[in-house]
BALUMMAR-104853 format. One record per residue (C-alpha): residue number from 0; z, y, x. Coordinates in steps of 0.1 Angstrom, whole numbers. Layout:
<nodes>
- lokol:w:v:u
- NUM:Z:Y:X
...
</nodes>
This chain:
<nodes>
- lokol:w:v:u
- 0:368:365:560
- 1:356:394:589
- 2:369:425:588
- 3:347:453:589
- 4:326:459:617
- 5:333:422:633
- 6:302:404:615
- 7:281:392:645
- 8:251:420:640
- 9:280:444:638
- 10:291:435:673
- 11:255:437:688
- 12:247:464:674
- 13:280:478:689
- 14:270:465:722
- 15:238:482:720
- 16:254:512:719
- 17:277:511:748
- 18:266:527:775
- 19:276:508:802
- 20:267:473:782
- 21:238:471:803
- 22:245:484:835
- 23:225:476:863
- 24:226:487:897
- 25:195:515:905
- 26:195:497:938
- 27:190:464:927
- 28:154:459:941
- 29:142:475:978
- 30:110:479:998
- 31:105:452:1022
- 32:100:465:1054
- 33:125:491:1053
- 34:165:497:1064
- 35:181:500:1032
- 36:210:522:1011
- 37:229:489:998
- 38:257:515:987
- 39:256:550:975
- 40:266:577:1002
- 41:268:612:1009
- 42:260:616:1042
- 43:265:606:1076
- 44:291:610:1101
- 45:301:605:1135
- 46:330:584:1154
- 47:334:572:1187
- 48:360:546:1185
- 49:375:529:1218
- 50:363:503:1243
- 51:365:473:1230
- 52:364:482:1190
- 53:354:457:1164
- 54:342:477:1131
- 55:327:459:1100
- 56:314:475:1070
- 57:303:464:1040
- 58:269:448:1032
- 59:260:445:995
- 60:226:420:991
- 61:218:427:952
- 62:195:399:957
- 63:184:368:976
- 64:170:384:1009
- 65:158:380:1045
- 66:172:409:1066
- 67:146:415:1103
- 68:167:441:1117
- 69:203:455:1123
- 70:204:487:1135
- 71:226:516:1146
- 72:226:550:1155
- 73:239:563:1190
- 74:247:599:1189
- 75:270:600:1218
- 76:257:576:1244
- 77:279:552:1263
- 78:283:548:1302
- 79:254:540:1321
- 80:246:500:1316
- 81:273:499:1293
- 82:262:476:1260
- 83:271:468:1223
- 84:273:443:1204
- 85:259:434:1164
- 86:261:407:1140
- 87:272:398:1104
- 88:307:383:1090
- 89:310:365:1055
- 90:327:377:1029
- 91:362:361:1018
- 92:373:361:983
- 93:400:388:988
- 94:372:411:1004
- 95:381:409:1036
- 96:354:400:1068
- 97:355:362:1073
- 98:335:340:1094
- 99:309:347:1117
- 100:274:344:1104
- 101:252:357:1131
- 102:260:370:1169
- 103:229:389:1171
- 104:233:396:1212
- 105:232:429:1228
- 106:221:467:1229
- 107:222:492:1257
- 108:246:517:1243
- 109:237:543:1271
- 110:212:558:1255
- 111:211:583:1224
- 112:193:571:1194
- 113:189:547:1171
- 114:193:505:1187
- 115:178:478:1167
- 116:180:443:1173
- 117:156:418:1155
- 118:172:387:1140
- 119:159:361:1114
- 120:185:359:1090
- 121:188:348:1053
- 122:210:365:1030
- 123:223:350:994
- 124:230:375:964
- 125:265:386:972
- 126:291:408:1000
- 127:289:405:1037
- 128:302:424:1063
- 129:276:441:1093
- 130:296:444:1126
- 131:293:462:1159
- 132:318:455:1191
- 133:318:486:1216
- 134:319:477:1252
- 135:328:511:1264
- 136:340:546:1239
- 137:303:556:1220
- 138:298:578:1192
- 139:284:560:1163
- 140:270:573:1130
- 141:284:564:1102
- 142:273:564:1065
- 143:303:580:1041
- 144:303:560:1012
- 145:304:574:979
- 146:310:545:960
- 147:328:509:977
- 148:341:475:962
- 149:369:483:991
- 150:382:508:965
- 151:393:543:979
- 152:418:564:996
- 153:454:572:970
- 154:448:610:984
- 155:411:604:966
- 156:394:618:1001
- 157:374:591:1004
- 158:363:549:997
- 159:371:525:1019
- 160:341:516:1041
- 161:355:484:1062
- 162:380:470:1087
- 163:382:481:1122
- 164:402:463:1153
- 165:405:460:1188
- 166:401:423:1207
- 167:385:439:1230
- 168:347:429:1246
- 169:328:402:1248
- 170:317:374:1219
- 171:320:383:1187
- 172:350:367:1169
- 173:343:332:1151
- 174:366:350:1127
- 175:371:380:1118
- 176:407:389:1136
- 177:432:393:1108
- 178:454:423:1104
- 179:422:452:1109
- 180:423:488:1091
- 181:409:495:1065
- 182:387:527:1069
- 183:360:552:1053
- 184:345:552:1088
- 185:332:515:1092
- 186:294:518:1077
- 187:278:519:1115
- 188:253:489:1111
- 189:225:487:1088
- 190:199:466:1080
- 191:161:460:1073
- 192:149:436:1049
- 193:119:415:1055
- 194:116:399:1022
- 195:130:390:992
- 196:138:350:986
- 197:122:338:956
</nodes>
């Protein structure tokens, strides 16, 4: 015998009424063709980290997709001839950047503005992690995050953003170096999708 309430239509129609029984993300679909707002944010920002700086931020793909583009925005160029550096890690199980996807080559960071690099690359449904290495100090945009699977800051300032290090210039890591900060400061890189994989 059930107590009250715990009959079977009792519980859906309980489940009906919670509110977040059917959450979806609003983002869960995006316009091909265009760099898109995996993650909610509240603005933009920017850093210039040092020569030789490794920063990955998270990637959210809601869905089976083929990404064209990454991208970043200069807003404090680099020496003259002085390049960057993009590509895309894997997500490990604890959250953290893993191995190397795609080395997407070189940008000319001596210029203002926004850098893209074209690539051909196939994302599954899940986390990854968008990366930039600095060959000399730049000032990057950034996207401030107002919501992160990283979690957020004990002083409640701000969500963790992605891991940032230092192993200097050149290839990009097969792995991700172990050890890097956690930071709000890591969205740099985004991403254009080309289509969605059926």
């Amino acid at each position: 015998m059930k107590l009250a309430g715990e009959t079977e239509a009792n519980l859906i129609i309980r489940h009906q009424k919670c509110i977040n029984a059917h959450f979806q993300p609003a983002l869960g679909d995006f316009k091909s063709g265009q760099y898109i707002p995996d993650l909610p944010f509240s603005g933009y920002y920017s850093f210039e980290p040092a020569a030789g700086s490794l920063f990955a931020g998270i990637f959210v793909a809601s869905v089976d997709m083929e990404i064209d583009r990454l991208a970043v925005n200069i807003a404090s160029p680099a020496d003259e001839g002085k390049s960057l550096r993009l590509g895309i890690y894997a997500c490990r199980a604890d959250l953290y950047p893993g191995t190397l996807i795609l080395d997407a080559g070189t940008a000319s960071a001596s210029e203002a503005g926004t850098r893209e690099i074209a690539i051909n690359q196939i994302l599954k449904r899940g986390y990854y992690y968008l990366a930039v290495l600095l060959e000399n100090p730049c000032g990057l945009n950034y996207l401030k995050l107002a919501q992160s699977p990283l979690g957020m800051y004990p002083a409640m300032s701000a969500v963790f953003a992605g891991y940032g290090c230092e192993p200097g210039w050149g290839e990009l890591p097969l792995e991700f170096p172990s050890g890097a900060t956690a930071s709000n400061v890591m969205k740099m890189v985004i991403a254009r999708v080309a289509r969605f994989v059926q």
